[in-house]
C-alpha positions as protocol buffer text, in pm:
chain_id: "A"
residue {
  index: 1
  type: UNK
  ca { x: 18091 y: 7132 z: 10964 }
}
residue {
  index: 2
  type: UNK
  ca { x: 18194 y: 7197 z: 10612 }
}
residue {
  index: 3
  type: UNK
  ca { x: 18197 y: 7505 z: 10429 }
}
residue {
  index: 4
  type: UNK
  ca { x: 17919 y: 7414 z: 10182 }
}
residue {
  index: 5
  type: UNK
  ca { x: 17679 y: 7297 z: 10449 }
}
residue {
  index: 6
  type: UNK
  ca { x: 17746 y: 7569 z: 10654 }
}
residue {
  index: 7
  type: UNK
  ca { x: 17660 y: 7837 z: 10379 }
}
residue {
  index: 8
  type: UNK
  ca { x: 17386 y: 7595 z: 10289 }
}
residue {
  index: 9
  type: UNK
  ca { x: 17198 y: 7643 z: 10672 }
}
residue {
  index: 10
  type: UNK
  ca { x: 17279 y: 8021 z: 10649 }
}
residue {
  index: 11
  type: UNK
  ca { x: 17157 y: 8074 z: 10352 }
}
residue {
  index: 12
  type: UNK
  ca { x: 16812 y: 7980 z: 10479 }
}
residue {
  index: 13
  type: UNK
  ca { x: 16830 y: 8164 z: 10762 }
}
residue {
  index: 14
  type: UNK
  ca { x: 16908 y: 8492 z: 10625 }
}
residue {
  index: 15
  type: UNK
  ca { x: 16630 y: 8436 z: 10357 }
}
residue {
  index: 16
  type: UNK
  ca { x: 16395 y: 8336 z: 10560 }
}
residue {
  index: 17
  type: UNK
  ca { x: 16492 y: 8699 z: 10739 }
}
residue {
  index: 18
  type: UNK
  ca { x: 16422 y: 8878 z: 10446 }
}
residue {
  index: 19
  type: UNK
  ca { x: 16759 y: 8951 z: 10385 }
}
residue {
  index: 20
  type: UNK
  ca { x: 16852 y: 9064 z: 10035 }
}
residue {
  index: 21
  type: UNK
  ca { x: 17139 y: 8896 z: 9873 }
}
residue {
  index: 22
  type: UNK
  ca { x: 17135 y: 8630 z: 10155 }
}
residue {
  index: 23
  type: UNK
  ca { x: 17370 y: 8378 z: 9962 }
}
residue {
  index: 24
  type: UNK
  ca { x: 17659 y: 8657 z: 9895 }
}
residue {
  index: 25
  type: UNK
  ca { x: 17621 y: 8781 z: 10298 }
}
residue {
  index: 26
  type: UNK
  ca { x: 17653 y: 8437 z: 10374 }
}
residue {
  index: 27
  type: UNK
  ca { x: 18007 y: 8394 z: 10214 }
}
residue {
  index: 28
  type: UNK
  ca { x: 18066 y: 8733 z: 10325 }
}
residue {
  index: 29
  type: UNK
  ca { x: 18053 y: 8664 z: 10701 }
}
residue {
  index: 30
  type: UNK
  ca { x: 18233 y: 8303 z: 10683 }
}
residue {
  index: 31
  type: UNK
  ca { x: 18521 y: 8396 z: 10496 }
}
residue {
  index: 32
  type: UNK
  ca { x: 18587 y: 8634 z: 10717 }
}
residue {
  index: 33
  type: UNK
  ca { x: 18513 y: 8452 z: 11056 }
}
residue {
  index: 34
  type: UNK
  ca { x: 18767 y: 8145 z: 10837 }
}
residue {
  index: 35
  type: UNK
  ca { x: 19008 y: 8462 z: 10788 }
}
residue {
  index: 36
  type: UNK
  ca { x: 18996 y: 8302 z: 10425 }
}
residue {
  index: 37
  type: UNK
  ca { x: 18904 y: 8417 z: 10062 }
}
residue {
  index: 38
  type: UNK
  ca { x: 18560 y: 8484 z: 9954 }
}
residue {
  index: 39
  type: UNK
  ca { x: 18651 y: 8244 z: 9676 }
}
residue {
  index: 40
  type: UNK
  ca { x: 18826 y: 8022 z: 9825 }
}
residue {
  index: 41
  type: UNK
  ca { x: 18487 y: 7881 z: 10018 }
}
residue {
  index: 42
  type: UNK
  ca { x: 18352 y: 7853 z: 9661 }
}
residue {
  index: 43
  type: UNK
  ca { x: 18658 y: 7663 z: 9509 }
}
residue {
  index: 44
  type: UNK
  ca { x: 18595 y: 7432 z: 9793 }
}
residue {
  index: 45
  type: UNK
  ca { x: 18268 y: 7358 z: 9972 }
}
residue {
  index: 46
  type: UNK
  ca { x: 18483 y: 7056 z: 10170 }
}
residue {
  index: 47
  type: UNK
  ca { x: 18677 y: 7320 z: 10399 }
}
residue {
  index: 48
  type: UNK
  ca { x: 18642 y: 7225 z: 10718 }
}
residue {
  index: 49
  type: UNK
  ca { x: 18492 y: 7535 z: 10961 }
}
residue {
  index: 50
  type: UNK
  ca { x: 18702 y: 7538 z: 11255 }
}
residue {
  index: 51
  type: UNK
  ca { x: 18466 y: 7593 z: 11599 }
}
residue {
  index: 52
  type: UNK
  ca { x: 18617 y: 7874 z: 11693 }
}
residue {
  index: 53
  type: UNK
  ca { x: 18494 y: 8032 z: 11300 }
}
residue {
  index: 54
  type: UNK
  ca { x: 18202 y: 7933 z: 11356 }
}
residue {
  index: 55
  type: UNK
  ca { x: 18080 y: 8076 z: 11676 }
}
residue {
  index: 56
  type: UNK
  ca { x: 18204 y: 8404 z: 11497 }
}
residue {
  index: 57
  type: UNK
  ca { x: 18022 y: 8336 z: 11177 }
}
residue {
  index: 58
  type: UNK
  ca { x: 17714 y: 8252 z: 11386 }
}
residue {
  index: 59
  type: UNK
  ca { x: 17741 y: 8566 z: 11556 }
}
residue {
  index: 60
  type: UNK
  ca { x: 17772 y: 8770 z: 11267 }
}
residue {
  index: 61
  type: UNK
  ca { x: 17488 y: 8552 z: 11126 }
}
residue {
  index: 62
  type: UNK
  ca { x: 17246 y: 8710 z: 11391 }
}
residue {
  index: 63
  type: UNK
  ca { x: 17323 y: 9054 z: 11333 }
}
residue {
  index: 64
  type: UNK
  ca { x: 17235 y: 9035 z: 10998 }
}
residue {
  index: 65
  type: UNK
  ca { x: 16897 y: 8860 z: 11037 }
}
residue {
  index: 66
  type: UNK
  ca { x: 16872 y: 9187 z: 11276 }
}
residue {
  index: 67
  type: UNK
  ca { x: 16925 y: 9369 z: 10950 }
}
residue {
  index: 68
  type: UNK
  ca { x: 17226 y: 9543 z: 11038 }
}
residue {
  index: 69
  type: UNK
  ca { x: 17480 y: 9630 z: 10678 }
}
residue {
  index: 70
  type: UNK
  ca { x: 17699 y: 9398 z: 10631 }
}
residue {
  index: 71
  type: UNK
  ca { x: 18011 y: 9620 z: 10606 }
}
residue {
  index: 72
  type: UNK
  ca { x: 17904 y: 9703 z: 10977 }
}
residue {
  index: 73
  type: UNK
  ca { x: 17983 y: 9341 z: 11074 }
}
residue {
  index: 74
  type: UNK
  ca { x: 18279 y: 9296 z: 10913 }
}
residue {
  index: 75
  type: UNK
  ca { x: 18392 y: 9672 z: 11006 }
}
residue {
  index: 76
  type: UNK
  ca { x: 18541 y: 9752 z: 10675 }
}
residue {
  index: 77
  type: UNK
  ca { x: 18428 y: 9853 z: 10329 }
}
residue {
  index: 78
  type: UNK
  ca { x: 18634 y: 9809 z: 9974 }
}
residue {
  index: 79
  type: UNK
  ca { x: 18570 y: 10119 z: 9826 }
}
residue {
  index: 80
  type: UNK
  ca { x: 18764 y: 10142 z: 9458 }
}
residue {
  index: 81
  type: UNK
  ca { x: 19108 y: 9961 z: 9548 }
}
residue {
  index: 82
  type: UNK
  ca { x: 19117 y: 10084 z: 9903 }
}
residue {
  index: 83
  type: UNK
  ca { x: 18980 y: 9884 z: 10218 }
}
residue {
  index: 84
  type: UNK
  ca { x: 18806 y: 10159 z: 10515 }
}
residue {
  index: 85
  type: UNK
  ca { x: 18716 y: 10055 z: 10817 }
}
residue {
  index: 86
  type: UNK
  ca { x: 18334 y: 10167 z: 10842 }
}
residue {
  index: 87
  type: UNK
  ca { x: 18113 y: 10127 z: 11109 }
}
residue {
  index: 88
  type: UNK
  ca { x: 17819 y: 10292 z: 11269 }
}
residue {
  index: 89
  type: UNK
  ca { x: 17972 y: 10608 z: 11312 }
}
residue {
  index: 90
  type: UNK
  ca { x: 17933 y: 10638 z: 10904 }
}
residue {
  index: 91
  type: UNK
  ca { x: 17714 y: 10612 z: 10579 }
}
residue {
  index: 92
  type: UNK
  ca { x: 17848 y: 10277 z: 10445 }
}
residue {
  index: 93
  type: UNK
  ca { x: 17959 y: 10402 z: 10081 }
}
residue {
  index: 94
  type: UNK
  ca { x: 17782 y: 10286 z: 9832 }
}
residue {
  index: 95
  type: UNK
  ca { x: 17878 y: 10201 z: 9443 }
}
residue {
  index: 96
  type: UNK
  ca { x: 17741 y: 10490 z: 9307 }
}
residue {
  index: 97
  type: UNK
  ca { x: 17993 y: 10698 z: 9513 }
}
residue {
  index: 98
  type: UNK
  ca { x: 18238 y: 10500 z: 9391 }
}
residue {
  index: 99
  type: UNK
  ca { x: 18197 y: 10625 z: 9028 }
}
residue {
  index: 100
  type: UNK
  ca { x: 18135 y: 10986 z: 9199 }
}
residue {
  index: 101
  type: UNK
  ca { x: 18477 y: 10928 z: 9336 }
}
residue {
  index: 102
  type: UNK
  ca { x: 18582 y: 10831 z: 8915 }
}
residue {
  index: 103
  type: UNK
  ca { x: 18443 y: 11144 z: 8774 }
}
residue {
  index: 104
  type: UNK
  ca { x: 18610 y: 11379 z: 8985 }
}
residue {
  index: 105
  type: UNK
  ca { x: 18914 y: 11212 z: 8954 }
}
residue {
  index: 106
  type: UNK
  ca { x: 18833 y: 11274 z: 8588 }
}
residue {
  index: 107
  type: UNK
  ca { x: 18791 y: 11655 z: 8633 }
}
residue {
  index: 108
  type: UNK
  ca { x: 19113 y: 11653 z: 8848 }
}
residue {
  index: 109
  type: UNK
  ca { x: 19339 y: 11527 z: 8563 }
}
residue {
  index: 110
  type: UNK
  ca { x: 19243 y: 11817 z: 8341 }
}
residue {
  index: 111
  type: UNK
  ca { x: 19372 y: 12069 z: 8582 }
}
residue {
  index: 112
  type: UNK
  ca { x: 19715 y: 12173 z: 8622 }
}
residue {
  index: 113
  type: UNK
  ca { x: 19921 y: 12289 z: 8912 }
}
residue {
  index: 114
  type: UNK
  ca { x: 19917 y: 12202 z: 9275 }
}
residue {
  index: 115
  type: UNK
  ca { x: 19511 y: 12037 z: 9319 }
}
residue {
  index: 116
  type: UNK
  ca { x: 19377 y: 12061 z: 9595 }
}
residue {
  index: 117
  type: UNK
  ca { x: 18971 y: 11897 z: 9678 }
}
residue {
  index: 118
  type: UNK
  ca { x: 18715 y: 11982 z: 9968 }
}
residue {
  index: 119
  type: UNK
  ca { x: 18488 y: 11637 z: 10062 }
}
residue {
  index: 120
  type: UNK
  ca { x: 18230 y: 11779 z: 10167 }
}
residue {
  index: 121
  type: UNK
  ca { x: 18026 y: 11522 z: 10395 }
}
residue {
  index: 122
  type: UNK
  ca { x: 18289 y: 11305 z: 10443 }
}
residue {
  index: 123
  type: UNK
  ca { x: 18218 y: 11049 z: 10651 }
}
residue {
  index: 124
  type: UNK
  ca { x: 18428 y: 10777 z: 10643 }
}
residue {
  index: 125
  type: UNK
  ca { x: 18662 y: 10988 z: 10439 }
}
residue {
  index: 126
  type: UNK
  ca { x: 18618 y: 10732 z: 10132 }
}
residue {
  index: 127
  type: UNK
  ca { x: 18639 y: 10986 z: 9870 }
}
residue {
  index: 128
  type: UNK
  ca { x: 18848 y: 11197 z: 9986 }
}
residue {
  index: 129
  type: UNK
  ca { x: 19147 y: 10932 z: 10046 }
}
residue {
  index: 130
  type: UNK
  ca { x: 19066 y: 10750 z: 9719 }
}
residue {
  index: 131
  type: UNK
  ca { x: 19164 y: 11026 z: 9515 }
}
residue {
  index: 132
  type: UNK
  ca { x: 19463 y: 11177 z: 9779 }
}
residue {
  index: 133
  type: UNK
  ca { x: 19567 y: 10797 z: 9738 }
}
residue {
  index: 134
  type: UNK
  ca { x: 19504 y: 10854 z: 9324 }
}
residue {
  index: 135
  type: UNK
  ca { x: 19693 y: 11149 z: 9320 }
}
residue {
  index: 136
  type: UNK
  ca { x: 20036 y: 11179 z: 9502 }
}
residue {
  index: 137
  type: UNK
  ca { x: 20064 y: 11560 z: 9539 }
}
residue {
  index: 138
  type: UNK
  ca { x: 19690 y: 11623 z: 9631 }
}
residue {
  index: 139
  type: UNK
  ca { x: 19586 y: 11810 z: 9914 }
}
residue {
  index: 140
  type: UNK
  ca { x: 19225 y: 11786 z: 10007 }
}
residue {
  index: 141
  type: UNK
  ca { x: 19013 y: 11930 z: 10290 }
}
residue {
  index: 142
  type: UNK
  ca { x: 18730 y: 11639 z: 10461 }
}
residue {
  index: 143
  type: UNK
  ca { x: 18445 y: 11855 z: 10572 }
}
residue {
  index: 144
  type: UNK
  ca { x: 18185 y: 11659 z: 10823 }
}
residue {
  index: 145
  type: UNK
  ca { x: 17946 y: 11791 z: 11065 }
}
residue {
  index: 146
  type: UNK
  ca { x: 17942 y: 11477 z: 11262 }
}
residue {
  index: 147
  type: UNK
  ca { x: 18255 y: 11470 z: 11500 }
}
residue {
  index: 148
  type: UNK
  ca { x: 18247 y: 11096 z: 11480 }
}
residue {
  index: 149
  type: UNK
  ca { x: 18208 y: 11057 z: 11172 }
}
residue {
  index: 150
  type: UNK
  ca { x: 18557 y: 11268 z: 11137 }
}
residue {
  index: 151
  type: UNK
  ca { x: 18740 y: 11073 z: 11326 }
}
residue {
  index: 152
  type: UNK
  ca { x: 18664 y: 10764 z: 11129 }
}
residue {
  index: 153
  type: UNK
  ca { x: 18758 y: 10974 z: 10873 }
}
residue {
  index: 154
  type: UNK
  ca { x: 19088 y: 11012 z: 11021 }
}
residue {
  index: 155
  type: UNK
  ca { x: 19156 y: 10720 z: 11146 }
}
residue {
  index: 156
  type: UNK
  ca { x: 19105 y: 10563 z: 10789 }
}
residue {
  index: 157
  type: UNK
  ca { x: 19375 y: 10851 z: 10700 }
}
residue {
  index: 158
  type: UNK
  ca { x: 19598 y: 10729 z: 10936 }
}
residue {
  index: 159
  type: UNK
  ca { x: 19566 y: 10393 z: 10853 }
}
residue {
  index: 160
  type: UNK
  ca { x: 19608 y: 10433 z: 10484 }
}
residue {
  index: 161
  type: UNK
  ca { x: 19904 y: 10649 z: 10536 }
}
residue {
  index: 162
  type: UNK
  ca { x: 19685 y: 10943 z: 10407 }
}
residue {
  index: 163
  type: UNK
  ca { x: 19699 y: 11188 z: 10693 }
}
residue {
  index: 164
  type: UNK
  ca { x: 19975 y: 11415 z: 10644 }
}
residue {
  index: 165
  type: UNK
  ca { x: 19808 y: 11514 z: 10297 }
}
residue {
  index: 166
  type: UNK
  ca { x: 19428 y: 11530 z: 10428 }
}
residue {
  index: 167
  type: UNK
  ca { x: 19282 y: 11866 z: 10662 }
}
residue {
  index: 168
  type: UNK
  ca { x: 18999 y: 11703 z: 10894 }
}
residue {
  index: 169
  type: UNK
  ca { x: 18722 y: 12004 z: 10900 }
}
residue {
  index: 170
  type: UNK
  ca { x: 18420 y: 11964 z: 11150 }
}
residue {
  index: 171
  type: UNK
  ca { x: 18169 y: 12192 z: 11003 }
}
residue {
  index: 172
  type: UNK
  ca { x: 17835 y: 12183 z: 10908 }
}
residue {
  index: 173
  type: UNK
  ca { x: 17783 y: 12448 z: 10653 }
}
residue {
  index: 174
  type: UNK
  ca { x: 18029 y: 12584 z: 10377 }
}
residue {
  index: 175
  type: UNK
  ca { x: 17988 y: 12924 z: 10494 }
}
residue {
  index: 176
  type: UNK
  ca { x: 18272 y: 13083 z: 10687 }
}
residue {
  index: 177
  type: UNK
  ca { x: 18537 y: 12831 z: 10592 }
}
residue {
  index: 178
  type: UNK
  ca { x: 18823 y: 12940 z: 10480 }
}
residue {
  index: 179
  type: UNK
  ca { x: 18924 y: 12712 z: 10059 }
}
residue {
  index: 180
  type: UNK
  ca { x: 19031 y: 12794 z: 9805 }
}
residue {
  index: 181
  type: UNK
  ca { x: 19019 y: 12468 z: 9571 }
}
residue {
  index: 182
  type: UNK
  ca { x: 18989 y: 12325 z: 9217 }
}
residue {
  index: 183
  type: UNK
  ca { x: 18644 y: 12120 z: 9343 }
}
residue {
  index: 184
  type: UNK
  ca { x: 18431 y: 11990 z: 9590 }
}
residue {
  index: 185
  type: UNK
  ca { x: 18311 y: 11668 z: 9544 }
}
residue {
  index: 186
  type: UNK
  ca { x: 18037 y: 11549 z: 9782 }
}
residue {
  index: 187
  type: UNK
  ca { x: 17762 y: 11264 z: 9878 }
}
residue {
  index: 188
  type: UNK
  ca { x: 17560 y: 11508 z: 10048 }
}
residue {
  index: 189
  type: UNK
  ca { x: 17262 y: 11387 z: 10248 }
}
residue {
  index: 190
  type: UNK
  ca { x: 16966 y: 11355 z: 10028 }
}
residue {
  index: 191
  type: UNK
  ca { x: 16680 y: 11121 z: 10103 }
}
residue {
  index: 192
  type: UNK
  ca { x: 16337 y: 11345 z: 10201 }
}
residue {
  index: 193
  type: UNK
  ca { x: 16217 y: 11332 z: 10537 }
}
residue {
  index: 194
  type: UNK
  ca { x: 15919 y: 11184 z: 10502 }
}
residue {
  index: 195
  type: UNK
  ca { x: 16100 y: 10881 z: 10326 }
}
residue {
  index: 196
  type: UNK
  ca { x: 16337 y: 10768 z: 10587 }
}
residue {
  index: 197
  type: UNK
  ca { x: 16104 y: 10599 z: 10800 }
}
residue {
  index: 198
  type: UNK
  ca { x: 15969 y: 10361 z: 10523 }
}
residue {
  index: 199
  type: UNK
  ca { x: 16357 y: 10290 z: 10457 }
}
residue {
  index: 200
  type: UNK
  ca { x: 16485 y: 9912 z: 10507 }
}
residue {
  index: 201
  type: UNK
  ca { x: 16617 y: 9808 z: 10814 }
}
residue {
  index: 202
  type: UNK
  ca { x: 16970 y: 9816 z: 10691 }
}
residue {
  index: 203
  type: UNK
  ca { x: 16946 y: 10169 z: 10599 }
}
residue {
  index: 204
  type: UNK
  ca { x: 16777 y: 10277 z: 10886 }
}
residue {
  index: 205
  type: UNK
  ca { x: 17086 y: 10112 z: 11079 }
}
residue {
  index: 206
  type: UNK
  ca { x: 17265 y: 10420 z: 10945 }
}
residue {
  index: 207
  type: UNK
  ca { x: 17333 y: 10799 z: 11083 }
}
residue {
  index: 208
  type: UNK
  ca { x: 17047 y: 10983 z: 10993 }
}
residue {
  index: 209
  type: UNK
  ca { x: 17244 y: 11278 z: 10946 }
}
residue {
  index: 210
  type: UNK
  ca { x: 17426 y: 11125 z: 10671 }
}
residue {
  index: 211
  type: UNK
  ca { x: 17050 y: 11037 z: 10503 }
}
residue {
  index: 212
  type: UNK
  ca { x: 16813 y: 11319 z: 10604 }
}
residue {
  index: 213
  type: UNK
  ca { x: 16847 y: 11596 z: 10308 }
}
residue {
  index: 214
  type: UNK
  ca { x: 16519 y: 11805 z: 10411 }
}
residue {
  index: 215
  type: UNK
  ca { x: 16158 y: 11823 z: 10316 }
}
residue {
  index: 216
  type: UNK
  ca { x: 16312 y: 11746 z: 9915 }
}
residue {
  index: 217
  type: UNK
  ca { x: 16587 y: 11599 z: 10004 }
}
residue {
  index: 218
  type: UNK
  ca { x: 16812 y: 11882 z: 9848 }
}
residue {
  index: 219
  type: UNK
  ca { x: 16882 y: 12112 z: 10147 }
}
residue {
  index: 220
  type: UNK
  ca { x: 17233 y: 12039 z: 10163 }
}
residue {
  index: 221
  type: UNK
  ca { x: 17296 y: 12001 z: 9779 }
}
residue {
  index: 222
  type: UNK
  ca { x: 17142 y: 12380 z: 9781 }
}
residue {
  index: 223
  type: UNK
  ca { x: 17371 y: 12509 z: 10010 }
}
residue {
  index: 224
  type: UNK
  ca { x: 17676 y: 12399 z: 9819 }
}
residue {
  index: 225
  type: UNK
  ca { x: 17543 y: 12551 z: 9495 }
}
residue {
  index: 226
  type: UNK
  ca { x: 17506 y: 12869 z: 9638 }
}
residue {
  index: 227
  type: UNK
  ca { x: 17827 y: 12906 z: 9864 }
}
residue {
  index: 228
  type: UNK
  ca { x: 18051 y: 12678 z: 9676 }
}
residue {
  index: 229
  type: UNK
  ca { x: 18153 y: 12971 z: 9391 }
}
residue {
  index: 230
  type: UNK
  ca { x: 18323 y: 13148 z: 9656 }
}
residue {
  index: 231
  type: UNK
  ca { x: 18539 y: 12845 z: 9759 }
}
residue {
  index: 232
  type: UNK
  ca { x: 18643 y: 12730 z: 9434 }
}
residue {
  index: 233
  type: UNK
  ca { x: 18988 y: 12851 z: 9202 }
}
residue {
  index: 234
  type: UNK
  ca { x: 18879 y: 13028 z: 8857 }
}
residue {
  index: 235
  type: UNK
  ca { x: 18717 y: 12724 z: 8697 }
}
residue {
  index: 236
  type: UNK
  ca { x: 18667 y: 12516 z: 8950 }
}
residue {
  index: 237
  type: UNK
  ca { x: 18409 y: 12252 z: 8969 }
}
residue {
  index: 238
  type: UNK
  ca { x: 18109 y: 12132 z: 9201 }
}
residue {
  index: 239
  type: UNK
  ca { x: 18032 y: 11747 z: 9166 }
}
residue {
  index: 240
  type: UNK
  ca { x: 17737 y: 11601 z: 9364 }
}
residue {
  index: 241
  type: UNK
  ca { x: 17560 y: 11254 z: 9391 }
}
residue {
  index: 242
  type: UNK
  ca { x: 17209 y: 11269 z: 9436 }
}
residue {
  index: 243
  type: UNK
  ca { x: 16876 y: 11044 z: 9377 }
}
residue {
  index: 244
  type: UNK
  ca { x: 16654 y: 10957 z: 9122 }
}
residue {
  index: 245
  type: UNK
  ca { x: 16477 y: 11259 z: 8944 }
}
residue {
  index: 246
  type: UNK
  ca { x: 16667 y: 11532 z: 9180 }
}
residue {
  index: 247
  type: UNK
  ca { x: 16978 y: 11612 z: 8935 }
}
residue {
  index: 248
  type: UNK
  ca { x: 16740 y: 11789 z: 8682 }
}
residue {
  index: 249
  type: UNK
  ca { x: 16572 y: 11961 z: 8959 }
}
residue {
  index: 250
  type: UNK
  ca { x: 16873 y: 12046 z: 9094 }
}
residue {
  index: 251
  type: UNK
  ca { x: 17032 y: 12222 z: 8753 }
}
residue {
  index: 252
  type: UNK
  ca { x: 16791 y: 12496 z: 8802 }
}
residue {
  index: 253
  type: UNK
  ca { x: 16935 y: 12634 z: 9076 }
}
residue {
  index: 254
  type: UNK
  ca { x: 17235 y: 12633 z: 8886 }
}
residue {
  index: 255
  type: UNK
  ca { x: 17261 y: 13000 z: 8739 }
}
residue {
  index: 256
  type: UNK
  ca { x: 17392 y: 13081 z: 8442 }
}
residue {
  index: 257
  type: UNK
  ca { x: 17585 y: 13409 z: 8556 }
}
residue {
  index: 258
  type: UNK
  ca { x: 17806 y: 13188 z: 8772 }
}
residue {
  index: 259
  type: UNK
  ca { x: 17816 y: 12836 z: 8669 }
}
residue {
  index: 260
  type: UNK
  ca { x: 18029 y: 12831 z: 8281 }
}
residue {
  index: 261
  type: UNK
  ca { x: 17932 y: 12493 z: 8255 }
}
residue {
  index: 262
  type: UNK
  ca { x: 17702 y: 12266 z: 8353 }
}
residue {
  index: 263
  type: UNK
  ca { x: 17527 y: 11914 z: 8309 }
}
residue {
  index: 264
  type: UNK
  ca { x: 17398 y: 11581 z: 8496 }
}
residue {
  index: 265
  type: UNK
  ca { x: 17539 y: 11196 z: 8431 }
}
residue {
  index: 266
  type: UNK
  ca { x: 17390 y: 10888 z: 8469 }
}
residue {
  index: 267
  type: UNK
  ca { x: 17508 y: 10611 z: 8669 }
}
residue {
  index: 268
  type: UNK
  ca { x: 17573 y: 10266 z: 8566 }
}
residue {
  index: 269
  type: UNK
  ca { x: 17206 y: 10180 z: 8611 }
}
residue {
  index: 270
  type: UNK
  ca { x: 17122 y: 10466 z: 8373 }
}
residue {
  index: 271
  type: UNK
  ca { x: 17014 y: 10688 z: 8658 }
}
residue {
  index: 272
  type: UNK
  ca { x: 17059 y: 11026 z: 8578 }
}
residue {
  index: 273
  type: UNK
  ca { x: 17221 y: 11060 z: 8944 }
}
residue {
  index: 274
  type: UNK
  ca { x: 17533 y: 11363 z: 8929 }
}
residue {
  index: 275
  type: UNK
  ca { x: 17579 y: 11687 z: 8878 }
}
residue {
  index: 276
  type: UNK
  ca { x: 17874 y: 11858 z: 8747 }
}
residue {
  index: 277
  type: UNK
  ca { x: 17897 y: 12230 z: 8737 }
}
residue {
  index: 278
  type: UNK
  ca { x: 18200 y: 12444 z: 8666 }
}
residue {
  index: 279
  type: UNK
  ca { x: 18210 y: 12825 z: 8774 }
}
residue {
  index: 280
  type: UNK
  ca { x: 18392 y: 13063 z: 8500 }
}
């Protein structure tokens, strides 16, 4: 079997599974079962799939007609210029994070002094070692209420060479915990509950912890507006990703009296999707 033919055959499998974005799964899952570049299988369609590859692609094939994420299969995620492992212990992070992840990287560069950064939500600790990675003197504080998730969290740490620089918190509520930091950044939950069962099949595959965000879906991005103050330094900053039509909703409960400084940005869909606020 050749590389082109075999991408050809899984191609219409996956599609015929409903799968979204069956072609770029399909190169996905060979070039890793080949242990070769994505690109590579592109470049040239004549490479020869050892059996051994394909039993593994064919395997990994299956799972996603099952409609499991993709990152779940291969067991890792690129996220910015790191690689995590991710698996089902964890949201699998999504692009939009990613540029969460850029803008509070953003707000950390106009900050002086030793930084420090709470993830709240952590999961698979993607944000929180992007930017300790970013920035070689940061210390930052991953806050998750799901014990696994944490230790994914930490393992990723470990394996990044993160860990000495990065306090693994199992918590599921800001209040009582002891920071004192220039900003929390977070991806909190924030899908409504009466959503989540009409979610795809991929999503579903996910912790519902890490999706559930209450009868609005803002439960969690509530409780960090109103406890968050008392955890940040003297202009410190709050920096959430949320959905569709919840940032505006979500700047009300922003008062004036505390928060100096506030406003939403769109993401590169032209979603109005985070929130920034700074306390005085």
């Amino acid at each position: 079997m050749t590389a082109g033919k075999t991408l050809k055959e899984a191609l219409s499998r996956l599609a015929a599974a409903g799968v979204d974005e069956a072609e770029l799964n399909s190169q996905w899952l060979l070039a890793e079962a080949m242990g070769v570049p994505r690109l590579n299988l592109l470049a040239d369609p004549s490479l020869p799939v050892p059996a051994a590859a394909l039993r593994k692609f064919n395997k990994g094939l299956a799972l996603k007609e099952q409609g499991l994420p993709l990152a779940y299969i291969l067991g890792w995620q690129d996220f910015r210029d790191i690689r995590i492992k991710v698996d089902k212990r964890v949201l699998v992070p999504r692009p939009e994070t990613e540029e969460l992840a850029g803008f509070a990287a953003d707000f950390l560069r106009t900050r002086k002094g030793e930084l420090s950064v709470m993830d709240y939500g952590a999961g698979s600790g993607a944000i929180g070692l992007w930017l300790t990675k970013e920035f070689p003197k940061l210390r930052v504080k991953a806050v998750e209420k799901s014990a696994r998730a944490l230790a994914c969290a930490a393992e990723n740490a470990a394996a990044l060479g993160l860990a000495a620089r990065m306090e693994f918190i199992r918590a599921s509520t800001l209040q009582g915990l002891s920071a004192n930091v220039d900003l929390i950044v977070s991806n909190p939950p924030y899908i409504p509950t009466g959503v989540i069962p009409g979610l795809a099949p991929e999503v579903l595959s996910e912790p519902r912890m890490s999706l559930d965000g209450g009868g609005d879906g803002l439960d969690v991005a509530r409780m960090l507006v109103n406890l968050a103050p008392s955890k940040l330094k003297k202009g410190g900053a709050l920096l959430l990703e949320l959905s569709g039509g919840q940032a505006k909703k979500l700047m009300d409960a922003l008062p004036g009296k505390v928060w100096k400084e506030k406003r939403t940005h769109k993401d590169l869909n032209g979603i109005e999707r985070f929130v920034f606020a700074r306390i005085k």
